[in-house]
N, C-alpha and C positions, 0 to 999 in steps of 0.2 A: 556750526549751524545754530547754537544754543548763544549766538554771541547777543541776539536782537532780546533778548531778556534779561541782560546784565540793564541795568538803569545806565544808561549814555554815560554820566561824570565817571564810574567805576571802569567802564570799559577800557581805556588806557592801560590802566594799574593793570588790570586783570590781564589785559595780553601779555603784557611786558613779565609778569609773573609767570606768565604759562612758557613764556620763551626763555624762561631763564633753566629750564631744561633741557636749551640746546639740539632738542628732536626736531629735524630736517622738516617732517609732517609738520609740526604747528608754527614752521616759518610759510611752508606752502599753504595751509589753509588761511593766513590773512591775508596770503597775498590773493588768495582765491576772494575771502571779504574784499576786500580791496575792488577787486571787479565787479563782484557782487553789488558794492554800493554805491556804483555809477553814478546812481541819480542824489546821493549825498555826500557834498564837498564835507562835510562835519562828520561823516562816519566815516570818509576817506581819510581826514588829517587824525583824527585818530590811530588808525590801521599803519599810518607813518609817522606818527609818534611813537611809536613802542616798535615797529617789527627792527630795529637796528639791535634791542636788547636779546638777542638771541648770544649764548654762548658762544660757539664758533664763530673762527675769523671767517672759515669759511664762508659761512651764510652771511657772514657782519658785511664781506663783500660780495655775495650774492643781490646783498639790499642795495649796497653801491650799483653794482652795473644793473640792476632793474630799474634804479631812479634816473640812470639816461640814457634807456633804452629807449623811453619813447612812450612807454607804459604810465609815467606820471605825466600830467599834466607840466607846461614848462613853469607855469608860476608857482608851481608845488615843490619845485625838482632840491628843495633845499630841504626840504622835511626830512627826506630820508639820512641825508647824507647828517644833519643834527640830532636824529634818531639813534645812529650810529656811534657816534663821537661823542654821546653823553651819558652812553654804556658804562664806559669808563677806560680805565685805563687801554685795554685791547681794540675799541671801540677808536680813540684817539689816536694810535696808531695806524690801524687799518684807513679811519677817514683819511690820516697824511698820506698815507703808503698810493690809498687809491686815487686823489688827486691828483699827484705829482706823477704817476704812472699814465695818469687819463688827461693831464692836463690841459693838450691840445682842442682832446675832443668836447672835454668839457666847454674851453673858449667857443666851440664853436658853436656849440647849440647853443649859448648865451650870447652869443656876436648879436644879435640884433633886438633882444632883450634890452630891459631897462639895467640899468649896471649893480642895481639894489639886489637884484639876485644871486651876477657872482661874489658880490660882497656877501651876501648869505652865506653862502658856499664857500667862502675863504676864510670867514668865522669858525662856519661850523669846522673845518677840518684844519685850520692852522691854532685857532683863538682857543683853545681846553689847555693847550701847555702850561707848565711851569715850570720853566729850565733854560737859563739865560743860554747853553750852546741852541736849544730846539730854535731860540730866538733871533740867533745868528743864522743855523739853516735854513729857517723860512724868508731869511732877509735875502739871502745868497739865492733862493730860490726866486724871491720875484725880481734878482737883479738881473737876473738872465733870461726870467719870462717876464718881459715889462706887462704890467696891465696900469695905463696912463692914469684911464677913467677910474682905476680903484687904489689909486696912491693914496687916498687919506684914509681907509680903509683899513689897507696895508700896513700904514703908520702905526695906527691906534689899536690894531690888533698885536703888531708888534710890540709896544708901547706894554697893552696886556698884560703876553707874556713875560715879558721883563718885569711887569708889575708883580704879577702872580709867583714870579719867580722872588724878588727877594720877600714877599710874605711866608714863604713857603722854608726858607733861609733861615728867615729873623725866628719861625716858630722850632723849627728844628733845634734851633741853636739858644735859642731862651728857654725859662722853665716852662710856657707852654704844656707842651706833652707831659710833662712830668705831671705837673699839676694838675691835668687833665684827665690821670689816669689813676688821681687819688679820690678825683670826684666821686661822691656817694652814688651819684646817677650810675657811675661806670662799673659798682665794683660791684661782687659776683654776692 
């Protein structure tokens, strides 16, 4: 209730910090903001910018099947699911787990949708990898679920991961870390 006195740019941060506690409560009360702020598309992308940072997988897919329930707007329905996914690690799990489980129904609330939004959505829940098999799995995934309209998409998100995958490689395997963790900045 105290959320309309944080100054709007803080707002984000603050939620995302308050959920980083994981209490069921303060996933339901933004999602209570959330309704509350009907008449504001900007306190609404907020509210799904940050409610994905909640600890639990649980509620991380809670925030999945509320973004396509019907409850988000459709031009929105990608907030949550990148809310989610950029939690971090658990977060990028959950977003793949709940795609490829929901996949069908996802297509279909986006069937007559511009295709920029399941490209949204295929971003946010395949594009965080960094691991040339995830990048194999996701390839093997859209080769059995074709999505025509989002073949370059698919490509360039694939593309990504394999990007993100040999940086991830090259710094593992060079001094990188080492050196990194000599840094003045780093050390105690």
């Amino acid at each position: 209730d105290n959320a309309a006195l944080l100054p709007s740019d803080f707002r984000c941060a603050v939620f995302k910090i308050v959920l980083q506690g994981g209490e069921a409560v303060h996933h339901e009360t933004l999602l209570g903001l959330y309704a509350k702020y009907a008449h504001s598309n900007v306190d609404q992308r907020q509210v799904m910018a940050a409610i994905g940072w909640t600890q639990g997988v649980t509620l991380k897919r809670k925030t999945l099947e509320w973004a396509i329930s019907g409850a988000v707007r459709l031009q929105d329905i990608m907030s949550p699911f990148h809310s989610v996914s950029s939690s971090g690690p658990a977060g990028i799990e959950a977003a793949w787990s709940f795609f490829q489980e929901n996949f069908d129904l996802i297509k279909r609330k986006l069937k007559t949708a511009s295709p920029s939004l399941m490209e949204s959505v295929i971003s946010a829940c395949c594009g965080r990898f960094a691991d040339v098999k995830m990048a194999d799995c996701i390839e093997e995934f859209f080769r059995s679920h074709p999505l025509p309209q989002c073949q370059r998409c698919i490509a360039q998100t694939l593309e990504d991961v394999r990007n993100q995958a040999a940086v991830l490689e090259r710094c593992q395997a060079g001094p990188f870390l080492a050196n990194l963790a000599k840094h003045p900045f780093l050390k105690k």
